[in-house]
ZAMARGU-4260 file (C-alpha; in steps of 0.2 Angstrom, whole numbers, plus 5000, padded with zeros to 4 digits):
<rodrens>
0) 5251/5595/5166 | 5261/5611/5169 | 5265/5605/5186 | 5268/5589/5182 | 5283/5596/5168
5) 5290/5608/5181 | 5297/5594/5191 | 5284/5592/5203 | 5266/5594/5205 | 5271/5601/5222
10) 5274/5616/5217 | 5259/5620/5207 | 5244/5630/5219 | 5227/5633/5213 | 5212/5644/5213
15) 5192/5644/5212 | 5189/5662/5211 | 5168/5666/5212 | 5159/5679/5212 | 5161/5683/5231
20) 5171/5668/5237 | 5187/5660/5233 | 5194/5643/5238 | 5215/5641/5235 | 5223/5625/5239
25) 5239/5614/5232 | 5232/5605/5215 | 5238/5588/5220 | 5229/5576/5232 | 5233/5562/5242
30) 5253/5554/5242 | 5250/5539/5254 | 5265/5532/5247 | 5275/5548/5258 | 5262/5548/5270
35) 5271/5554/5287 | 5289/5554/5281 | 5292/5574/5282 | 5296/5572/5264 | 5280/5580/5256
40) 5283/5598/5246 | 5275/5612/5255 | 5278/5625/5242 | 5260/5624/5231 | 5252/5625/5249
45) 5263/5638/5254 | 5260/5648/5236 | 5240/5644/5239 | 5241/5655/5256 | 5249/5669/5245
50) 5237/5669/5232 | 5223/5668/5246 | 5230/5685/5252 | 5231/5694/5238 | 5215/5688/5233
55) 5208/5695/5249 | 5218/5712/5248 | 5213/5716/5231 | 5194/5714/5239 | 5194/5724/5252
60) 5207/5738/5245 | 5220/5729/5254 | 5218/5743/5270 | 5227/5727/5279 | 5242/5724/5267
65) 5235/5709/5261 | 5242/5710/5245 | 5261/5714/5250 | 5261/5700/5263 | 5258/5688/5247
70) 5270/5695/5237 | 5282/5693/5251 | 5277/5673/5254 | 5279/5671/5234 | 5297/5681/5234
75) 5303/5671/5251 | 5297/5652/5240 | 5306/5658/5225 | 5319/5663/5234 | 5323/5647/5241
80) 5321/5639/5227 | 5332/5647/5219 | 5344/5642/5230 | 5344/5623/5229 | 5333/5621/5242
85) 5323/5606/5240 | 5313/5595/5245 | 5316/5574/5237 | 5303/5577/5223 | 5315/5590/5216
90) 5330/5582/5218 | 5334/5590/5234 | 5336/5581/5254 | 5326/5596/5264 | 5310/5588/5272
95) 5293/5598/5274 | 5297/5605/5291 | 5317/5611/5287 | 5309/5619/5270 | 5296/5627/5276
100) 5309/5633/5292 | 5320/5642/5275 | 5305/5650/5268 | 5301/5660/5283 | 5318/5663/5287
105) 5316/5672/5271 | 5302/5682/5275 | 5309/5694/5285 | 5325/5698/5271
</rodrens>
Protein backbone atom coordinates (compact mmCIF):
# COMPACT_ATOMS: atom_id res chain seq x y z
CA UNK A 1 0.00 0.00 0.00
CA UNK A 2 2.96 2.44 0.87
CA UNK A 3 4.26 1.78 -2.57
CA UNK A 4 1.32 1.94 -4.12
CA UNK A 5 0.70 5.90 -2.60
CA UNK A 6 4.28 6.74 -3.43
CA UNK A 7 3.54 7.00 -7.04
CA UNK A 8 4.54 3.69 -7.89
CA UNK A 9 4.97 0.31 -6.78
CA UNK A 10 8.28 0.49 -8.66
CA UNK A 11 10.01 1.90 -6.36
CA UNK A 12 9.29 -0.13 -3.28
CA UNK A 13 12.12 -3.10 -2.70
CA UNK A 14 11.74 -5.73 -0.09
CA UNK A 15 13.21 -8.18 2.35
CA UNK A 16 12.89 -11.78 3.88
CA UNK A 17 15.60 -11.58 6.47
CA UNK A 18 16.09 -15.19 8.37
CA UNK A 19 18.03 -16.31 10.69
CA UNK A 20 21.12 -17.05 8.30
CA UNK A 21 19.76 -16.10 4.85
CA UNK A 22 18.08 -13.32 3.28
CA UNK A 23 16.16 -13.00 -0.12
CA UNK A 24 15.70 -9.04 -1.45
CA UNK A 25 13.73 -8.46 -4.49
CA UNK A 26 11.26 -5.53 -5.98
CA UNK A 27 7.72 -6.07 -4.23
CA UNK A 28 5.77 -5.99 -7.36
CA UNK A 29 5.35 -9.08 -9.86
CA UNK A 30 4.56 -9.55 -13.37
CA UNK A 31 3.54 -6.15 -15.63
CA UNK A 32 2.65 -8.06 -18.95
CA UNK A 33 0.79 -5.07 -20.03
CA UNK A 34 4.83 -3.20 -20.29
CA UNK A 35 6.29 -6.39 -21.07
CA UNK A 36 9.41 -5.61 -23.49
CA UNK A 37 8.80 -1.75 -23.83
CA UNK A 38 11.98 -0.59 -21.85
CA UNK A 39 9.48 1.27 -19.82
CA UNK A 40 9.57 -0.93 -16.57
CA UNK A 41 10.96 1.09 -13.12
CA UNK A 42 14.22 -0.34 -12.20
CA UNK A 43 14.53 1.48 -9.00
CA UNK A 44 12.85 -1.21 -6.29
CA UNK A 45 15.34 -3.67 -8.09
CA UNK A 46 18.06 -1.37 -8.01
CA UNK A 47 17.27 -0.50 -4.06
CA UNK A 48 16.75 -4.50 -3.49
CA UNK A 49 20.66 -4.84 -4.59
CA UNK A 50 21.48 -2.16 -1.90
CA UNK A 51 19.77 -3.66 0.80
CA UNK A 52 21.27 -7.16 -0.19
CA UNK A 53 24.60 -5.51 0.49
CA UNK A 54 24.21 -4.00 3.44
CA UNK A 55 22.61 -6.99 4.60
CA UNK A 56 25.65 -9.01 3.67
CA UNK A 57 28.18 -6.23 5.04
CA UNK A 58 26.64 -6.04 8.34
CA UNK A 59 27.09 -10.04 8.44
CA UNK A 60 30.33 -10.53 7.92
CA UNK A 61 31.65 -7.13 9.61
CA UNK A 62 31.60 -5.56 6.36
CA UNK A 63 35.68 -6.32 5.87
CA UNK A 64 34.54 -6.04 1.89
CA UNK A 65 32.70 -2.50 2.09
CA UNK A 66 29.57 -4.02 1.68
CA UNK A 67 27.73 -1.61 3.61
CA UNK A 68 29.21 1.60 1.93
CA UNK A 69 28.61 0.22 -1.59
CA UNK A 70 24.73 0.26 -0.50
CA UNK A 71 24.60 3.33 0.78
CA UNK A 72 26.28 4.62 -2.32
CA UNK A 73 23.48 2.66 -4.86
CA UNK A 74 20.61 4.18 -2.30
CA UNK A 75 22.33 7.95 -2.46
CA UNK A 76 22.90 7.56 -6.53
CA UNK A 77 18.69 6.38 -6.92
CA UNK A 78 17.60 9.15 -4.71
CA UNK A 79 19.66 11.28 -6.32
CA UNK A 80 18.19 10.83 -9.50
CA UNK A 81 15.09 10.95 -8.39
CA UNK A 82 15.42 13.90 -7.27
CA UNK A 83 16.28 15.30 -10.25
CA UNK A 84 13.20 14.56 -12.35
CA UNK A 85 14.38 11.53 -13.61
CA UNK A 86 11.76 9.31 -14.33
CA UNK A 87 10.59 6.65 -15.63
CA UNK A 88 6.49 6.72 -17.36
CA UNK A 89 4.99 5.36 -14.12
CA UNK A 90 6.21 8.49 -12.44
CA UNK A 91 5.31 10.84 -14.85
CA UNK A 92 8.62 10.89 -16.40
CA UNK A 93 9.84 9.66 -20.27
CA UNK A 94 13.31 7.82 -19.11
CA UNK A 95 13.10 4.05 -20.10
CA UNK A 96 14.66 1.16 -17.81
CA UNK A 97 17.89 1.23 -19.72
CA UNK A 98 18.43 5.39 -19.99
CA UNK A 99 17.50 5.21 -16.08
CA UNK A 100 19.37 2.77 -14.81
CA UNK A 101 22.50 4.54 -17.40
CA UNK A 102 21.68 8.08 -14.74
CA UNK A 103 21.93 5.89 -11.73
CA UNK A 104 25.39 4.64 -12.33
CA UNK A 105 26.48 7.68 -13.66
CA UNK A 106 25.71 8.71 -10.22
CA UNK A 107 27.83 6.30 -8.53
CA UNK A 108 30.89 7.52 -8.98
CA UNK A 109 29.88 11.47 -7.80
Amino acid sequence: MAAYITGSIGLAPSANIGDSKALFEPIHGAAFDIAGKGIANPTAMILSVAWMLRWYGERIGDAGGYVRAGQVIEDAVINALSLGIHTPDLGGDYTTESFTAEVIKRLAQ
